[in-house]
Each structure stands twice: as structure tokens, then as C-alpha cells.
N, C-alpha and C positions, 0 to 999 in steps of 0.2 A: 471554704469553711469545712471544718471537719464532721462529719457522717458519723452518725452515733444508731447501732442497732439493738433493740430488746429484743430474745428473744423470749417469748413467756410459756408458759405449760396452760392453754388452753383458748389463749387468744393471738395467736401465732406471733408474727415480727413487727414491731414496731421501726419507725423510722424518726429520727431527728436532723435537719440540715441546719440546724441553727445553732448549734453547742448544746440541744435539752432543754429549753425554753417552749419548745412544740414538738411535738411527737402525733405520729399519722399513722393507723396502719396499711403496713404493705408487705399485701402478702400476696400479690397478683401470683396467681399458679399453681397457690397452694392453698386444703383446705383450710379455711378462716380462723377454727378453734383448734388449729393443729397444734401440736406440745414440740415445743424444742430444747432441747437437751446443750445444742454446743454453736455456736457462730465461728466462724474461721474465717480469715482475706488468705487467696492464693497469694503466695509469695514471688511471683513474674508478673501476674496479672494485676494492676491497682484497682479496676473498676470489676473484677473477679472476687464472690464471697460462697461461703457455702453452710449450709446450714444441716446442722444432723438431729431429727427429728422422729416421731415412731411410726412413720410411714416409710422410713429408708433416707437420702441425702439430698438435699435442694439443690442446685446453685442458681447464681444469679449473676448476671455478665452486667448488668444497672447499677449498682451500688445497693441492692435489695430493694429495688423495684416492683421487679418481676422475676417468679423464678418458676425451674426448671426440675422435676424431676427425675434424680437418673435413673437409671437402669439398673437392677442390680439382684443378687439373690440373698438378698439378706434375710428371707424366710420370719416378714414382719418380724422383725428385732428393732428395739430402739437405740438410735446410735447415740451414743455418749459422748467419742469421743472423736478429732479428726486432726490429720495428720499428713503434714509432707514432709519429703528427707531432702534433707540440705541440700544438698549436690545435684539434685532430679526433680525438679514441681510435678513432673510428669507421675511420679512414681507416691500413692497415697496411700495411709492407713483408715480404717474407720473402725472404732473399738463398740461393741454393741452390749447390750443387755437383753435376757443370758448372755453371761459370758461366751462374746465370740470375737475374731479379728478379722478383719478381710483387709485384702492388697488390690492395687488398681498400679496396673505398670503404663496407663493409656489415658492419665487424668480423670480416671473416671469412667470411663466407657465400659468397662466389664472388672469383675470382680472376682477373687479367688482367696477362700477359705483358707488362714495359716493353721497350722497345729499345733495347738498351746494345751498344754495341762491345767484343767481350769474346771474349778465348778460353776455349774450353770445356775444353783439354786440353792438358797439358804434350806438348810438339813428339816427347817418347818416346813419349805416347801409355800411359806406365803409371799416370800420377797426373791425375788431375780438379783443375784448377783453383777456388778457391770464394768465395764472396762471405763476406768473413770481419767486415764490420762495415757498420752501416747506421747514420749520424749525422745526424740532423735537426740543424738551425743553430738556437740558442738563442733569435736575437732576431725571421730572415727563416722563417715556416714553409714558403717555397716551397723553401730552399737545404737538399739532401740530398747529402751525400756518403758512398761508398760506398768503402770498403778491401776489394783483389779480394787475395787470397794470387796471388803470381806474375806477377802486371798489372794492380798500377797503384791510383792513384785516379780516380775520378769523381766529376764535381759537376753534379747538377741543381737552375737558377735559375724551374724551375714547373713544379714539384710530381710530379718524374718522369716528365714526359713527354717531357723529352730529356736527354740526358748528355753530356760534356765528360770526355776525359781533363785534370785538372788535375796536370803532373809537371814544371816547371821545377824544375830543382836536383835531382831527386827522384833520386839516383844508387841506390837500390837499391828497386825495386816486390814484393818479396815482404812485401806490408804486413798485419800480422796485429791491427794495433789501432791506434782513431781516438779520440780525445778533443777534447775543445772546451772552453776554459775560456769563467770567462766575458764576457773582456772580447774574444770570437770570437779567440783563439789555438789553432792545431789544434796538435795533435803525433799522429804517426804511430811506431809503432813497426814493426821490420825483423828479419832476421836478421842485421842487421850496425851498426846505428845506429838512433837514434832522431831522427825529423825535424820540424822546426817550422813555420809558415804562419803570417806574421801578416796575412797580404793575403787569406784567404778560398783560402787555397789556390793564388792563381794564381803563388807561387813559394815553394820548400821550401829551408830550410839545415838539413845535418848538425849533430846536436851533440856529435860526434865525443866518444861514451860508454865509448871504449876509453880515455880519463884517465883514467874513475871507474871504471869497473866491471871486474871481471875477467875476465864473459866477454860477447863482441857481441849475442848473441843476446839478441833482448828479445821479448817477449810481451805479457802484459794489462795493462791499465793502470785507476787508479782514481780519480778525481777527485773530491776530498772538495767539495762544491758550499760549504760554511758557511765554507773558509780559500780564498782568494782565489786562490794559487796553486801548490796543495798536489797535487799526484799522486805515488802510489804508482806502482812499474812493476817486473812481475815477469821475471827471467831464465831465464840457463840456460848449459849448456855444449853445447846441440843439440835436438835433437827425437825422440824424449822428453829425450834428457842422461841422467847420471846425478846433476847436481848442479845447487843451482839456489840465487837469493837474491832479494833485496826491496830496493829502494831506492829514497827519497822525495829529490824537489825540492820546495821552497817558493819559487822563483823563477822557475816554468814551465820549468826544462831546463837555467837556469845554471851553477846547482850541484847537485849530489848526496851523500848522505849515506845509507851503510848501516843498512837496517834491525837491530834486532839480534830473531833468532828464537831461539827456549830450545832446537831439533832443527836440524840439516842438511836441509834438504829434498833429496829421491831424488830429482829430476827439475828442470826446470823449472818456477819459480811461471807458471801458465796461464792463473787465472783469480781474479778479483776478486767480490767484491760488498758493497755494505752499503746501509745503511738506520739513519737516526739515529745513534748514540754506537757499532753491530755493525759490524764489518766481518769478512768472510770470505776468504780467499784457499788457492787449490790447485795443489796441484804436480802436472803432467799422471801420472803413476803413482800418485796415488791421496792422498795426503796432505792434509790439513786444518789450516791455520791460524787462530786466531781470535785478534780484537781487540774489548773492548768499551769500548774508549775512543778511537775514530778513528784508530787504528792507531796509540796511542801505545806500548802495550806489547802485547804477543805470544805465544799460547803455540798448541803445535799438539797438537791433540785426539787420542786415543785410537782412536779409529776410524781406520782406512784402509781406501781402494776402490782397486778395479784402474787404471782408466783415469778420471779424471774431466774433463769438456770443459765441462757445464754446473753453475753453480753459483746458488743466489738465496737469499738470508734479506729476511725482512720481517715487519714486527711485525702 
């Protein structure tokens, strides 16, 4: 059966072994109320996940059982965001708030500071800037781009050890999610439009989403890898909002077409995940969508959590 994890911002990880009918917490190793920010499954290892939270990175060799604390100098930063490159499991990113990025060439064992051009703190000085997506390029393992909330994109062409703001066209940088099909099409998602790159980023156009949708604000996105040019992409009417929707292109961003969910969702859809025929999707206040046919049909689960920011299933 497939393994479904919440992570929430205050009541640490949740677990489900049943498809989301029960959910347990487990958060053996870590503290109880800790806040997590992002779930990830190592890509070698199936029963390998890892969780980035604002005490530094978990992992967990259980299926999120029990986890592990790494080691690391992350100078209490919360991690946002986490990342392995195609070609290397060994070799991982973890994107932070303030804005910072660190490299692990050891799975994790030790850590080292990139050099990116980046603000650490919104110019009021009340909100932390944060690295909100880490995107390895599908076909070059050297090209990583990185979606910072509030500035901007970057792109490094070997292997993080230098970065490029890449933002022609790019009229609004509060960028909260990166995707890549596969024939290297980026789209960016904003709080005001969603933006596309067919050039590798070095130029972005609007797809001016205020046609389709009813509200700008866009968030997660999900890229079904088996339909060519299939992404989901979740909204909102703000941060948290109180209302939020689903809506898929099959034409990379041409067109749009509502999902249709059996609830309203309270908030913004946030956050994406699947794995085969599952898909999961949640609304930043706690709500639970599921698909188990690639997000053809939809219903939202029973269960609800406070805040939820990380999600993952996998079989």
C-alpha cells in the first residue's frame, strides 16, 4: 500500500499506510511540535525520505518512522527546500530561509555554503526571504535552477558553483514554484501570473492566468512525467486565502481547464505530490485531496491538519 506523509508547521509528520483513511504521528527523533517546510524520497533508496524543517534536515531510513538528524551548518536556517541531481543521489542541495544554499557531495554527511547573490531579508526587515524550489535540468546534470520567494530566479551551468540571475520578461520574482517538462520547458509560478521559458530560462513570458482563473495567486505545481504536457497547478485568493482551486493545462500553459474537487478547499491548494496512478494535493490550512488515477477524478479526505507546507506519498 502506498505511504502518505504530512508534514505540518507545528505538529511535526504525520503518517498514513492506508491511502489517508488513518494518519498517526511519527515523528520518532524529532521534536513533536517541529515545523516542516518540505518532504522529499531519496531517489536510490525507496524506504530513504527526508524531511527539511527549522531545526536543519531529518532523514529517515523507515518510511518516516523514525528519523535522524543530520549534521550540518546550517546556522539555524529553515530549510525550504531539498534536492538531488540526476546523475548522483549522493550529491544534494538544501535551499534555506534567509536566503542561503548548501551542497552535500557525501548524502548528507557534511555541508558547504554555495555563493549565490541573494537577499536574505525583505527591505522591512520582518519577513526572511527563502529558497522556495531547487530544479535539476532533466537532460544537462550540470544546469540547476533555483526559485528564491521575493528574488528572482537562478541558474547554475556547473554544478552550483556559480549562479546567474536568469529574469528577462520575468515581471514579477516572488516565485514559489519551478517545473520543467520534458522537452526543457520551465514554468514558474507567482502571486500574480504563471511564467514560461522555452530558452532554458534566459527569457520568461506571462501567461497572463487572470483569463482562466479567478484568482492570480498560484502556488504548487505537478507535473505528471507519463502525459507529455500535463501540469496541475494549485491557487488561491492569497496567503493562506480563504479559498483556493486546481487547474490543469495539457498544452504546457496554453490553455486551462478547472479541476472539478467533490469540497471547496479553505485555503490555497499548496502543495502537490504523487507517485504512479496517487496523486496528493493540500490546501495551506490543512485540507487533503486525493487522486488515484492521475488526477482524473478527486475527492478530499476526511482527515484535516492545521497548516500543512510538506506533503509526499510513495509506494
Amino acid at each position: 500500500m502506498i505511504t502518505i506523509l504530512v508534514g505540518t508547521t507545528g505538529q511535526s509528520v504525520f503518517r498514513s499506510d492506508d491511502g489517508g483513511s488513518f494518519f498517526r504521528l511519527s515523528c520518532k527523533g524529532m521534536f513533536e511540535e517541529n515545523k516542516i517546510y518540505t518532504l522529499i524520497r531519496h531517489p536510490a533508496k525507496a524506504n530513504t525520505v527526508y524531511a527539511g524543517c527549522d531545526d536543519g534536515i531529518y532523514r529517515s531510513a523507515d518510511r518516516g518512522l523514525s528519523w535522524t538528524l543530520l549534521s550540518s551548518n546550517f546556522d539555524n536556517r529553515h530549510v525550504w527546500s531539498i534536492s538531488f541531481t540526476p546523475n548522483d543521489p549522493d550529491i544534494m542541495f538544501a535551499g534555506t530561509g534567509p536566503t542561503a544554499l548548501f551542497k552535500s557531495t557525501n548524502g548528507g554527511k557534511s555541508w558547504n555554503i554555495c555563493q549565490i547573490e541573494a537577499e536574505e531579508r525583505f527591505t522591512d526587515r520582518r519577513l526572511f526571504m527563502r529558497i522556495t524550489k531547487i530544479l535539476p535540468h532533466i537532460e544537462n546534470p550540470n544546469v540547476i535552477f533555483l526559485g528564491i520567494e521575493r528574488d528572482g530566479i537562478r541558474r547554475s551551468v556547473d554544478m552550483g558553483k556559480t549562479w546567474d540571475r536568469v529574469e528577462s520578461g520575468l515581471t514579477n520574482v516572488d516565485i514559489h514554484d519551478l517545473t520543467i517538462l520534458a522537452d526543457g520547458t520551465l514554468l514558474a509560478t507567482t502571486e500574480e501570473d504563471i511564467f514560461r521559458s522555452r530558452d532554458d530560462g534566459d527569457s520568461w513570458n506571462p501567461l497572463n492566468i487572470k483569463a482562466h482563473f479567478p484568482w492570480q495567486y498560484c502556488r504548487g505545481m505537478s507535473y505528471i512525467q507519463n502525459q507529455k504536457d500535463t501540469i496541475f497547478v494549485g491557487i488561491g485568493n492569497g496567503a493562506p486565502g480563504d479559498i483556493g482551486a486546481m487547474y490543469k493545462t495539457e498544452d504546457a500553459g496554453d490553455s486551462w481547464t478547472p479541476v472539478h474537487l467533490n469540497a471547496q478547499p479553505n485555503s490555497t491548494i499548496w502543495k502537490f505530490t504523487s507517485d504512479g496512478p496517487w496523486m496528493l494535493a493540500s490546501s495551506l490550512s490543512g485540507q487533503l485531496f486525493r487522486s488515484t488515477d492521475q488526477g482524473q477524478h478527486w475527492c478530499k479526505l476526511l482527515r484535516e491538519f492545521g497548516e500543512i507546507r510538506g506533503l509526499l506519498c510513495f509506494y
